[in-house]
VOBA-1610 file (N, C-alpha, C; in pm, whole numbers, padded with zeros to 5 digits, always signed):
BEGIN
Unk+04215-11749+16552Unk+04304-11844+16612Unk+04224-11937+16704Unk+04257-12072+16710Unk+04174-12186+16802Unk+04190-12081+16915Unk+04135-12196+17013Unk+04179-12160+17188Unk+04256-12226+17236Unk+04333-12314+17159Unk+04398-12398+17222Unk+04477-12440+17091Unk+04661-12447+17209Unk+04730-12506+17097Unk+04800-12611+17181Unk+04798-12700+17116Unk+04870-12865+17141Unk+05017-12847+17140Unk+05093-12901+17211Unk+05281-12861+17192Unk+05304-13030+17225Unk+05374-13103+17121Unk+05435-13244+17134Unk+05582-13198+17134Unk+05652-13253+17242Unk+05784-13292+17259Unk+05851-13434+17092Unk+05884-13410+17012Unk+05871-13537+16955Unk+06034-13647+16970Unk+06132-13519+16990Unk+06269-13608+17071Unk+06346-13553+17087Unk+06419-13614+17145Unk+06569-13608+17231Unk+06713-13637+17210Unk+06744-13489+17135Unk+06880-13539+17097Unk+07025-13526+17122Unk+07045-13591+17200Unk+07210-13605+17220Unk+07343-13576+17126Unk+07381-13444+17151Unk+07448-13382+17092Unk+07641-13436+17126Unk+07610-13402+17271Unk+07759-13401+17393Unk+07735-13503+17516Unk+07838-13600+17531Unk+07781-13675+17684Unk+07959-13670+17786Unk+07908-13615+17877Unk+08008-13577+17950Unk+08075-13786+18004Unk+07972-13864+18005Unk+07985-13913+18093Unk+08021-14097+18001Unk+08128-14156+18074Unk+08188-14226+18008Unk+08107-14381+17970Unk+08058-14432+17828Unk+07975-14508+17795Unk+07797-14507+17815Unk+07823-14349+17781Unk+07699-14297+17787Unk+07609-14303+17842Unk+07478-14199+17856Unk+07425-14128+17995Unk+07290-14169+17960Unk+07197-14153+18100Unk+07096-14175+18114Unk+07013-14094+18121Unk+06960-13988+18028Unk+06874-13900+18011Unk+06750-13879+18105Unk+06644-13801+18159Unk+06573-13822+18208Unk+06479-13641+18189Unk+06346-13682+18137Unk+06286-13483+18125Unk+06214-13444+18224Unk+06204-13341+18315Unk+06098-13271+18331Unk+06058-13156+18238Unk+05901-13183+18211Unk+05875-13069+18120Unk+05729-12949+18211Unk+05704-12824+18142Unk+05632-12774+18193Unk+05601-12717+18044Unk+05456-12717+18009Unk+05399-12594+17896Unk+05360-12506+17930Unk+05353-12376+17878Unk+05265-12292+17896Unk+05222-12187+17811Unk+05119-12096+17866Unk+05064-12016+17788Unk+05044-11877+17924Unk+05048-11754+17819Unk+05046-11608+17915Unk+04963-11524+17837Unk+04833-11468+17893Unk+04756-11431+17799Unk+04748-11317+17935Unk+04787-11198+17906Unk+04749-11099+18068Unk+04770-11167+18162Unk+04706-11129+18250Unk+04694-11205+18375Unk+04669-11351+18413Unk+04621-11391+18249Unk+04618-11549+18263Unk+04720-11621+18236Unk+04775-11728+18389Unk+04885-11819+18300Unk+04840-11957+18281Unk+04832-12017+18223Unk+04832-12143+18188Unk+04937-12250+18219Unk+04949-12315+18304Unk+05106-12402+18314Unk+05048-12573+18310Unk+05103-12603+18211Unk+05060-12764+18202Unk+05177-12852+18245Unk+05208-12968+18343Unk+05272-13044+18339Unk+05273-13159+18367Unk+05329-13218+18267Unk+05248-13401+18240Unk+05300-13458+18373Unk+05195-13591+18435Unk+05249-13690+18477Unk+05308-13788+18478Unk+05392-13819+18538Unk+05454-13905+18534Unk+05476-14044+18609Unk+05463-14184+18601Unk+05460-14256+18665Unk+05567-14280+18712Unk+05694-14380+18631Unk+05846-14373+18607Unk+05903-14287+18503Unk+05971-14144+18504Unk+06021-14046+18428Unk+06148-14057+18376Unk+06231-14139+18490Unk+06382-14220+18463Unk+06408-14348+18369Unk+06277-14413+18348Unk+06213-14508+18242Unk+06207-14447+18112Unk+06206-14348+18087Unk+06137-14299+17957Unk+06219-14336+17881Unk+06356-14312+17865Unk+06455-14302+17805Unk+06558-14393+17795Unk+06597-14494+17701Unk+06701-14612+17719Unk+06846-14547+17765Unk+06916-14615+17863Unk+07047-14610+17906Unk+07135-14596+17791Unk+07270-14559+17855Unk+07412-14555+17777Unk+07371-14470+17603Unk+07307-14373+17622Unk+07273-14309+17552Unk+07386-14180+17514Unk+07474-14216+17385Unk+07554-14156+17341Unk+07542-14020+17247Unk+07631-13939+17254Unk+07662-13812+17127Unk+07642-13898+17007Unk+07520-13817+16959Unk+07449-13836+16804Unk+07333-13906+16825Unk+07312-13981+16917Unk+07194-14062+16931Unk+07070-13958+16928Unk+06909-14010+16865Unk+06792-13916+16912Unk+06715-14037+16928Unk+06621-13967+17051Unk+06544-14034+17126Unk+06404-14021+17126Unk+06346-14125+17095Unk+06139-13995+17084Unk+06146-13984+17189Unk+06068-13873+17241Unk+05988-13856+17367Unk+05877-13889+17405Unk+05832-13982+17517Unk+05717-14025+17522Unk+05607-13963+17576Unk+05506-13945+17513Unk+05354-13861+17468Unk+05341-13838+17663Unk+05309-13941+17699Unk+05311-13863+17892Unk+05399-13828+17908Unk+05468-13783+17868Unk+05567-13615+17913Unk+05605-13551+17839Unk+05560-13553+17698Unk+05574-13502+17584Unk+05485-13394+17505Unk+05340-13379+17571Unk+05222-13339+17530Unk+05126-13306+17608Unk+05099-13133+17588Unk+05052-13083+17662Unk+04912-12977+17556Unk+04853-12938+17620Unk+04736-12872+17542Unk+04702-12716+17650Unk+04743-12594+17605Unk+04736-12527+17670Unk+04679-12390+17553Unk+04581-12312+17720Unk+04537-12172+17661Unk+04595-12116+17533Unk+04518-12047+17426Unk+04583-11966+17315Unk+04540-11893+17249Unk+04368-11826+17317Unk+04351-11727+17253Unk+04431-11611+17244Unk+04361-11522+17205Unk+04374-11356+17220Unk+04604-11298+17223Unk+04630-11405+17171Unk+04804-11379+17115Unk+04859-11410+17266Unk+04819-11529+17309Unk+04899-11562+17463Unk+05060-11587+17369Unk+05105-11571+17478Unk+05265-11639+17454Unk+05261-11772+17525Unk+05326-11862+17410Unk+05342-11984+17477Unk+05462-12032+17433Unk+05435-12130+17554Unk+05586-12180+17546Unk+05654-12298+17627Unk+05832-12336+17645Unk+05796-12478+17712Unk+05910-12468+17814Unk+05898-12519+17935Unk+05999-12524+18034Unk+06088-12626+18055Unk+06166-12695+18015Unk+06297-12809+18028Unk+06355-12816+18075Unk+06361-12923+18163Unk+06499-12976+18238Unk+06532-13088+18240Unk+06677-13143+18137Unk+06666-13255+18122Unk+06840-13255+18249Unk+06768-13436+18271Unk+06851-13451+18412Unk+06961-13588+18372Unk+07060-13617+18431Unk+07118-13748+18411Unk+07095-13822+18556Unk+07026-13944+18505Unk+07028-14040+18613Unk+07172-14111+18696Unk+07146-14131+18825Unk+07309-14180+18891Unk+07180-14262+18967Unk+07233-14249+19123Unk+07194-14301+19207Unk+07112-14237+19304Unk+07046-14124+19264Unk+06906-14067+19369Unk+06795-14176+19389Unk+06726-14157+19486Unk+06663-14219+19538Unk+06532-14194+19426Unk+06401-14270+19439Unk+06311-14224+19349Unk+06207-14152+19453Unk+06215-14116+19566Unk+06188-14020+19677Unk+06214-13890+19609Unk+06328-13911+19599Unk+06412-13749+19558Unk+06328-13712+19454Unk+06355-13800+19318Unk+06328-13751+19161Unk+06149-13700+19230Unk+06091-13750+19279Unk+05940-13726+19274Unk+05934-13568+19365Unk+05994-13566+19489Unk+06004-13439+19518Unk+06054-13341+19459Unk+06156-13330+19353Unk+06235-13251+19249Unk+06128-13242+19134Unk+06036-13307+19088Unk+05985-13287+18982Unk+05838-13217+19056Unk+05796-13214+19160Unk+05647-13166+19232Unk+05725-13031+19243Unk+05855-13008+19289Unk+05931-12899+19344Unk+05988-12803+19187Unk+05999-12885+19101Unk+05994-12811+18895Unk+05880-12786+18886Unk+05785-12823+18873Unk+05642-12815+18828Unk+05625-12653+18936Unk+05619-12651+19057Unk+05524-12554+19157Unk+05632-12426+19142Unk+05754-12412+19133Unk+05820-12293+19084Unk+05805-12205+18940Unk+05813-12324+18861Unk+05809-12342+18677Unk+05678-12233+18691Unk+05575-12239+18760Unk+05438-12212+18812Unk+05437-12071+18813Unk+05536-12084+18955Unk+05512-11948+19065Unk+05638-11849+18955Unk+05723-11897+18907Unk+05811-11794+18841Unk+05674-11727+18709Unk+05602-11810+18605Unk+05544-11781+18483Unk+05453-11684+18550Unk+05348-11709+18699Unk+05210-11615+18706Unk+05314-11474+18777Unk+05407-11468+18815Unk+05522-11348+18882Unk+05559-11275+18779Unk+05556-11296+18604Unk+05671-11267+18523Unk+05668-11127+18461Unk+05501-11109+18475Unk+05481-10989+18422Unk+05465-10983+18262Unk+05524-10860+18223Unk+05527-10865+18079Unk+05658-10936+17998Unk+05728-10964+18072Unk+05866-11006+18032Unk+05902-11144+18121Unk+05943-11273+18050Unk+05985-11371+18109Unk+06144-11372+18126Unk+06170-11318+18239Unk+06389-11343+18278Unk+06407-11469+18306Unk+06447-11515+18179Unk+06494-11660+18179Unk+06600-11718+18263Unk+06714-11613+18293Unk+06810-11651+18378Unk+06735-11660+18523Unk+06702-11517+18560Unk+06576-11546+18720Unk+06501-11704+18697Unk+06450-11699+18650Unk+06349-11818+18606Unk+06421-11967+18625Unk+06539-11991+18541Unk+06629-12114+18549Unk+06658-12087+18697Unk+06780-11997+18777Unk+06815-11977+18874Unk+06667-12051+18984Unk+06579-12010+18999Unk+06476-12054+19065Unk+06459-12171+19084Unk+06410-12211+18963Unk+06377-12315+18947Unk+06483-12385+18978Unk+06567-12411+18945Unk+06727-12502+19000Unk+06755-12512+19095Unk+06694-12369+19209Unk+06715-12385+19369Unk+06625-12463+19395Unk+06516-12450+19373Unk+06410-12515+19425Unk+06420-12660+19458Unk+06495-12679+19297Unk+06459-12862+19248Unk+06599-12915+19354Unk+06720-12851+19364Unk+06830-12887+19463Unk+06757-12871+19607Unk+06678-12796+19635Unk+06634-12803+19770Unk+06561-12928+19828Unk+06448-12947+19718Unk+06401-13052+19704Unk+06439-13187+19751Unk+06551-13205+19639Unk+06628-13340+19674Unk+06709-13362+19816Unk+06747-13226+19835Unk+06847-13213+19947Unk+06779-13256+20077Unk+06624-13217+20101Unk+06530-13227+20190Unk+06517-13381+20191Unk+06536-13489+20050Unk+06512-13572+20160Unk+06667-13671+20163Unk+06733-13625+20161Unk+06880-13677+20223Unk+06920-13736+20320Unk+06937-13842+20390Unk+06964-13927+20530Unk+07103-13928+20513Unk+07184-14022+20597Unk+07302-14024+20620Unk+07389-14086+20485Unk+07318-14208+20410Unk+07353-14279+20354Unk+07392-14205+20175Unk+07290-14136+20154Unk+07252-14047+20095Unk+07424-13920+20052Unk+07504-13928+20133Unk+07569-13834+20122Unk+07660-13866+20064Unk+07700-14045+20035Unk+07787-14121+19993Unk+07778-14172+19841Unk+07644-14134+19819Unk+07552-14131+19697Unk+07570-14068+19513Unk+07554-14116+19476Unk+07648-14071+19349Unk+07448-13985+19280Unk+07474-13871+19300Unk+07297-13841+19316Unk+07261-13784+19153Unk+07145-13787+19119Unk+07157-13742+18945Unk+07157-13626+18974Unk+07221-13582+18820Unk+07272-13423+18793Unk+07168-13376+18704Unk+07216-13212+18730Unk+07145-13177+18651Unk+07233-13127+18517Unk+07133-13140+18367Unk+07218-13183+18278Unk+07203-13003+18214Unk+07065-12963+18182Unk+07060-12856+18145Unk+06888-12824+18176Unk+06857-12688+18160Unk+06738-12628+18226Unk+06741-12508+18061Unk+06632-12520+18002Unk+06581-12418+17845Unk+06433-12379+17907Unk+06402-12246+17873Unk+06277-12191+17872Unk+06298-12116+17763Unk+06159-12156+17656Unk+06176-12149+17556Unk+06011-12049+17459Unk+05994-11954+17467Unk+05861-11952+17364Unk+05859-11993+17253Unk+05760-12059+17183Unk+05764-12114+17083Unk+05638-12051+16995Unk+05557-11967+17046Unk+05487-11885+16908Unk+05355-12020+16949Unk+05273-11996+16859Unk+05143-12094+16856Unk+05127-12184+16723Unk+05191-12229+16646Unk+05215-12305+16526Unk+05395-12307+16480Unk+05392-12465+16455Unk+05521-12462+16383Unk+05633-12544+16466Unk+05742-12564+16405Unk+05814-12680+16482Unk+05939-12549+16518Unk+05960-12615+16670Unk+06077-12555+16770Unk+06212-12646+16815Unk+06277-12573+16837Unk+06366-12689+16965Unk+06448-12588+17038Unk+06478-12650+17149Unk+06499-12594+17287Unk+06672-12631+17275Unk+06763-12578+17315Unk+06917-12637+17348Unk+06919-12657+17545Unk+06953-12811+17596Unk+06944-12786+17712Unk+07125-12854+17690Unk+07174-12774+17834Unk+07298-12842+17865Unk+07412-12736+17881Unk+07522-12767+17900Unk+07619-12740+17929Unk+07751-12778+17805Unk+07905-12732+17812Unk+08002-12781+17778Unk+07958-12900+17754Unk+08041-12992+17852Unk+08054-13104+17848Unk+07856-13181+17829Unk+07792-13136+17830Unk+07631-13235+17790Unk+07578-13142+17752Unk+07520-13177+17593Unk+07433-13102+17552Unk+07314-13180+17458Unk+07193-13094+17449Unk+07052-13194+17432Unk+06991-13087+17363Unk+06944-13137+17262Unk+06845-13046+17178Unk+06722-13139+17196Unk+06609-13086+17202Unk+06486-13098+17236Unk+06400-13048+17105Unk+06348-13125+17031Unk+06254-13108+16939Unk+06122-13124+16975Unk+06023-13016+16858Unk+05868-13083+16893Unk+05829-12986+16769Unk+05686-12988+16801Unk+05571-12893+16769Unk+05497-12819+16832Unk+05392-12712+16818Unk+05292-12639+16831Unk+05172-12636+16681Unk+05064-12703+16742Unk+04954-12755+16666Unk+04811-12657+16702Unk+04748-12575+16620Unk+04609-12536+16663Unk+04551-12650+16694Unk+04451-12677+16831Unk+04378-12775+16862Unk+04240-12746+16770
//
């Protein structure tokens, strides 16, 4: 087996949109790999993340995902488990303060939950975490004005292994919004 396997996000598909004349998608992603004691956590940068994705984005629509936040290259010898962390968000009116502290605040949990997990990843612990974190986040930087604020939601949160070859997809969302997430896993 390489040492490395490549994972492309390739799109985004809008299944359910809660929200009337359709929603504004937005991903944080995290890859990874668990080989023993080694974790591997890759997560792309991002310049504008609320950009990625065109507005008023309706049920049935699919969206590519773009390669800086779509593609990651992580550890894979010796039968690591790998795999991908999602949270796709709907844009409102947060500040872009917030989104940047919420996504530094996804990334450093996404982190601290994978090197904690042991032999077994608890996906519910894991989402739960991570979801406090990223609400704490935003909440931290909140002023007065802020409270009147129509702030983005969160749409759905998938942690997903995907094996080291072969095409996956993730289900993120809820009832009312739901998002399937396509890609690959490529030997580098």
């Amino acid at each position: 087996m390489a040492d490395r396997v490549t994972i492309t996000l390739t799109d985004l598909h809008c299944e359910a949109q809660s929200e009337a004349g359709g929603c504004e998608p937005y991903l944080f992603t995290s890859f990874y790999s668990i080989d023993g004691d080694q974790v591997d956590v890759q997560t792309p940068a991002h310049h504008d993340v609320r950009s990625a994705f065109a507005n008023d984005v309706e049920a049935g629509q699919t969206l590519p995902v773009p390669q800086e936040i779509g593609t990651a290259s992580v550890h894979a010898a010796n039968g690591a488990r790998i795999g991908v962390v999602a949270l796709v968000l709907e844009e409102d009116l947060g500040r872009d303060v917030a989104v940047d502290k919420a996504h530094s605040a996804f990334h450093a949990e996404v982190e601290n939950q994978l090197k904690n997990c042991g032999d077994r990843i608890d996906q519910d612990a894991l989402r739960e975490a991570v979801l406090q974190k990223v609400r704490g986040a935003v909440h931290g930087t909140y002023d007065y004005s802020d409270l009147h604020r129509d702030q983005d939601d969160h749409l759905g949160l998938a942690v997903q292994e995907i094996g080291d070859a072969g095409e996956f997809e993730l289900r993120l969302g809820y009832d009312d919004d739901r998002f399937i997430l396509r890609g690959r896993a490529d030997h580098a």
